[in-house]
N, C-alpha and C positions, 0 to 999 in steps of 0.2 A: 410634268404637264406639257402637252405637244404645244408646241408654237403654234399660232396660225397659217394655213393657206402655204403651206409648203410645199414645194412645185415636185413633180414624179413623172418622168419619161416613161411610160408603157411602150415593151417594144410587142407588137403581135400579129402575125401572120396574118389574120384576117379578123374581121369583126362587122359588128352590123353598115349595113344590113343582110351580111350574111349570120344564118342563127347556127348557135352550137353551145356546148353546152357552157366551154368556156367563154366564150361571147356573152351569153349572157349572166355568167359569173361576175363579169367585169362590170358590167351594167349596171348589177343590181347592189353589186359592194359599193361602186363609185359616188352612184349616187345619196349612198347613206354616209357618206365620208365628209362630204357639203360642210366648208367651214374649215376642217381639219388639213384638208390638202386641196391643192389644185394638178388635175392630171391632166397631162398631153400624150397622143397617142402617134407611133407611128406604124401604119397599115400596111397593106398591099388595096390598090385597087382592083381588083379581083376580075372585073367587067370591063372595066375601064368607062364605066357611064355615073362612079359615084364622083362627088365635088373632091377638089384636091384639097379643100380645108373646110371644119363644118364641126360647129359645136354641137353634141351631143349629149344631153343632158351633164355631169362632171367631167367630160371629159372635152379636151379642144383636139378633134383629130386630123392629123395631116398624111394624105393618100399617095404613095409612091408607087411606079412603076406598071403594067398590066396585064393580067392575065399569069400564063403559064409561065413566060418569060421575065413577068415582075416577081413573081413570087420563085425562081429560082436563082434571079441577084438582088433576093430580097436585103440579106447582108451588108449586104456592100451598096447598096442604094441608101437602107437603113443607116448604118455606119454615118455615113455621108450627111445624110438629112439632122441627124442625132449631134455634129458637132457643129452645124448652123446655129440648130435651136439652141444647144447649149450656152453659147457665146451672149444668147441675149438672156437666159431663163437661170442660167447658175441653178441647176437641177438640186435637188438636196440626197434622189437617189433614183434608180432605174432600177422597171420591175419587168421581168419576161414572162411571158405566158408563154409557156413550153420551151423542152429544150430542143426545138426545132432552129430555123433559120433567122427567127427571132431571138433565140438564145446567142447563136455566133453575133450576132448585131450587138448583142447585152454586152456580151465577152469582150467584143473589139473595144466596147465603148471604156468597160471595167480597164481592161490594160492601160488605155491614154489618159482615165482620169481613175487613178487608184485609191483615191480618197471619196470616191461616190461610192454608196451603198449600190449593191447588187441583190436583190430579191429573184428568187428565179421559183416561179409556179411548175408544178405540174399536174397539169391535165391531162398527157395520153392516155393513148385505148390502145394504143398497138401493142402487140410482143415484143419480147427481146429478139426474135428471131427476124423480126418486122424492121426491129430500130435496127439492127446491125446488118440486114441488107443495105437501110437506105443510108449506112452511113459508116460503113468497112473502107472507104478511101480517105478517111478522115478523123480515124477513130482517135487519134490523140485528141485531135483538136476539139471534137464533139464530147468528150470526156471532162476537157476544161471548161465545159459549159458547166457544170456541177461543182468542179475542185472551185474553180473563180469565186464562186457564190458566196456572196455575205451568209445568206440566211436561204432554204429551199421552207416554202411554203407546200406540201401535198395534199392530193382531194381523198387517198384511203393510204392503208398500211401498205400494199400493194406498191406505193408508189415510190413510200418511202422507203424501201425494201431495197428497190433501182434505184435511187439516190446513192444507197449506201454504196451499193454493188460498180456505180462509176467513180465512188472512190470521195465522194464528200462525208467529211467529218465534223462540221459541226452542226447547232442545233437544226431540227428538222420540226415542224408541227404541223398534223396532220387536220388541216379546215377542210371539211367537207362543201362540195355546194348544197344549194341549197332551195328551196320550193318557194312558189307564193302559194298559199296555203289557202287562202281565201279565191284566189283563180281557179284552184281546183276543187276546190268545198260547192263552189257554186254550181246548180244546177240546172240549166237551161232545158227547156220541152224536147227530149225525149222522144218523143212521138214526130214535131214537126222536123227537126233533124234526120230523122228515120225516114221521113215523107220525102225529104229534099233529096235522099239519097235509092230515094226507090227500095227502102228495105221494110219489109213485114214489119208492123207490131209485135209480133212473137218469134220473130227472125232473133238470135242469139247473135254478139257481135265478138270476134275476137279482135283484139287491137295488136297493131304494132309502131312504136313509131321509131322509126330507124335512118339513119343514112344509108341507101343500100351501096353497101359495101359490103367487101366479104367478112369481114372482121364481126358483122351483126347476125349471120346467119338468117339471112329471110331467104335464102335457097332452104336450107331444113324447115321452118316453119310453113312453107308453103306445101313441101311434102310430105308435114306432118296433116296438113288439111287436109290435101287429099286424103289419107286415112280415117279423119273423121266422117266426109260427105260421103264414100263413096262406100258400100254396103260389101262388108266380107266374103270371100268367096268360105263355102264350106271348109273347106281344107287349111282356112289360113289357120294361124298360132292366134288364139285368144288371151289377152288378159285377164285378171281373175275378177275384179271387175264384169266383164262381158258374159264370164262363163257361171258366175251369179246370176246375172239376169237372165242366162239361157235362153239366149238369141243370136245365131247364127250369123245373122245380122244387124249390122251395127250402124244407125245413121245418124247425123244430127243435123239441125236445121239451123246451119250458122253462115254467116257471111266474116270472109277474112278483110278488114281494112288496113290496108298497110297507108302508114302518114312517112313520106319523106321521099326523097331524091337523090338522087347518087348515080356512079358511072354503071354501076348496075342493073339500071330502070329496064330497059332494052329487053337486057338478056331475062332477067326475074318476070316479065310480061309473058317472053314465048312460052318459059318453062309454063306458066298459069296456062297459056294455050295448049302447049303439049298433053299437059295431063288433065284436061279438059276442065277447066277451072273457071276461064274467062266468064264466066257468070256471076261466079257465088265470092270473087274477086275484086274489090275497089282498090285501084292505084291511086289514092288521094295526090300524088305530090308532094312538093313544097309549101305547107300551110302556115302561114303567117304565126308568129309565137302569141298574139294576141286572141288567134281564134281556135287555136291547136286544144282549149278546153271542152271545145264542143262537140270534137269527135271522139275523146276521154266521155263524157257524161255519158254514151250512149252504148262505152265497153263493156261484156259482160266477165269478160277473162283480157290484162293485158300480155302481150310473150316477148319478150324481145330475148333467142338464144343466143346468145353472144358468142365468141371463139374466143374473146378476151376483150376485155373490160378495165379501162381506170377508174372509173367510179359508176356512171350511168343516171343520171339527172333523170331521166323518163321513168328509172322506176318506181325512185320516192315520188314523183308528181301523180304516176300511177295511184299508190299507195294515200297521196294525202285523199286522190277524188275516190279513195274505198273501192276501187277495181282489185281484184283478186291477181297478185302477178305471177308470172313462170318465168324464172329465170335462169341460169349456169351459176355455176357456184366456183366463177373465173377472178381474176383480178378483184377490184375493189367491192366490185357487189357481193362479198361475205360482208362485209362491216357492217352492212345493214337486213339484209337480208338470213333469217335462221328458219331452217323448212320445216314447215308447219306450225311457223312462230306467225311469222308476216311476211311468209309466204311458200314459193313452192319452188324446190329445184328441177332441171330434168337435165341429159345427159348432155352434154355438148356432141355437135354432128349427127343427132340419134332420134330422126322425126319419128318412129315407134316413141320415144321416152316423151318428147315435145305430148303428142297425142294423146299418151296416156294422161299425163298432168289432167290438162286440157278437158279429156271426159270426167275427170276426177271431180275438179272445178266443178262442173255444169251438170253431175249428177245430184237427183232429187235429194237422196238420202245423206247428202254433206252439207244440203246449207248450213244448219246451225253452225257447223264448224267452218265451213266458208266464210260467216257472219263474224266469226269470232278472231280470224285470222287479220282479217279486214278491217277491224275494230284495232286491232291491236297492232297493225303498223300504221295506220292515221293518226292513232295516240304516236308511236314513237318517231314519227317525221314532226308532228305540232312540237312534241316535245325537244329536240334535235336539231332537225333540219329546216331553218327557219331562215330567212334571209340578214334579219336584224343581228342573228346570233351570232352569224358568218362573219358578216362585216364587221361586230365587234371585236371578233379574236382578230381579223384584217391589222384593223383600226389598232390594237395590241403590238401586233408586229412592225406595222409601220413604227409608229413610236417606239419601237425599243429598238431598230435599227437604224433610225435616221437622229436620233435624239439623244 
């Protein structure tokens, strides 16, 4: 039986009020842990306009360094702050999210006191071709972020795959994140969201919600839209789909909303302009994780093609609010996703395959099976991917490495 109120260094690159998926992994374990541990975090301040100390629901967080340049001696600022705190808090263990610059801070710390437990999470989305660019100057040391590890917690199989492959050998369990289930069950009017955003009542919505980065592929699903809105030339290659309906042309009356922000905003707008899109195009932004349900309610198809994937939290959230998803069938989105179970694949880089999905989805003669598909990954996130379920296997872990 866990002691009470046993103290846990978080080390983590960033967190709210910046949102992701790990971000609010953290949030939503922490909070359910109340009682059983007390956790301290230590951040990046990202902007340099968050407080440098500031309770957050279970967590007390302390913010080092700024910007570009705090977050690349995040380390070693970390390091630094981590044997302060320790001297008054007697940690009972240190948990990293990711084996990022947060992980060397976890490692350094792991070395000086060898008898604290090391938990180290993994939530990437990058490749290995990703991780080993940004970290070929370093590769032994980035490797000891895994060998070091008490115990590696993973979000899919995927991940634990790379755990292995850096060379740790002991136990691994794979916790997914996880949804609020009722956030997204609920359903707010439809029509005055629609109204707010200037789109028809019978206007079809495709959603995305992404970081735009490259790693998400909203450069392909933009040019898969195109494909939809704009009517075939005679000579193009029809799908059998189209060549069913025998129609030449092919249009549909959708608007794309992309929800999210990234170094790619810029460039993903001109493309929308290039291919003359800026219309039938909403660039929501940055939308607050509290109201992010409201432009889910009003999705008719959600897409997000990824190039690679650690787990993907948008798309079970998708799935609890019964939007129909298209996905890649990259990194951890197999473990939940089976096409035409709960849901639908298409090809990575391949806006033809994006499209096709997409008309699939939204033609007449598929609802029942749309319905059914819909039905049946709602069931299996309620049943699965639930916050309480998460934090219990957490809550599991914790105690059986600190105890």
């Amino acid at each position: 039986m866990a002691q009470k109120n046993q103290k846990v260094l978080i080390f983590s690159l960033t967190y709210l009020p910046f949102i992701g998926g790990a971000e609010i992994a953290v949030q939503e374990i922490t909070k359910r842990l109340v009682g059983d541990f007390e956790f301290e975090m230590i951040t990046c301040n990202l902007d340099g306009k968050q407080k440098d100390e500031e309770q957050l629901g279970n967590v007390k967080v302390y913010r080092i360094g700024k910007g570009r340049i705090g977050k690349h001696l995040f380390h070693l600022l970390a390091f630094k702050k981590a044997l302060e705190l320790h001297r008054k808090n007697n940690y009972s263990g240190v948990w990293s999210i990711m084996a990022n610059r947060a992980g060397l801070a976890a490692l350094s710390f792991k070395k000086k006191f060898p008898n604290v437990k090391f938990l180290l999470t993994l939530q990437e989305g990058d490749s290995v071709f990703d991780i080993w660019k940004k970290t070929w100057y370093m590769r032994p040391l980035y490797k000891n972020i895994y060998r070091r590890a008490d115990y590696i917690q993973v979000i899919s199989n995927f991940l634990a795959k790379r755990a292995r492959k850096y060379g740790y050998k002991k136990e691994i369990s794979v916790v997914p994140n996880g949804v609020d289930i009722e956030k997204f069950k609920n359903q707010n009017s439809k029509i005055k969201i629609k109204e707010n955003l200037n789109i028809g009542p019978e206007e079809k919505i495709i959603l995305t919600d992404s970081r735009l980065v490259k790693k998400n592929g909203v450069a392909d699903l933009i040019k898969a839209f195109q494909l939809l809105v704009t009517p075939a030339s005679p000579s193009a290659r029809f799908d059998s789909a189209r060549r069913e309906a025998g129609r030449a042309n092919y249009e549909l009356r959708v608007t794309l909303l992309i929800l999210g922000a990234g170094p790619l905003a810029n460039q993903l707008k001109s493309l929308a302009v290039k291919l003359g899109l800026q219309d039938k195009i909403i660039f929501l932004g940055a939308i607050p994780y509290d109201q992010i349900q409201n432009y889910y309610s009003i999705a008719d198809v959600f897409v997000r093609p990824s190039l690679t994937e650690g787990f993907g939290n948008v798309f079970v959230q998708a799935m609890a609010a019964k939007i129909p998803v298209v996905a890649t069938p990259v990194g951890g989105i197999i473990d939940f996703l089976k096409d035409g179970e709960t849901g639908w694949f298409c090809q990575p880089k391949n806006p033809e395959s994006i499209a096709d999905k997409i008309r699939y989805i939204l033609a007449e003669k598929n609802t029942d099976e749309v319905s059914r598909v819909v039905e049946t990954a709602q069931k299996m996130v309620i049943e699965k991917y639930t916050w309480d379920s998460v934090a219990q296997k957490m809550r599991n872990i914790f105690n059986s490495l600190i105890f």
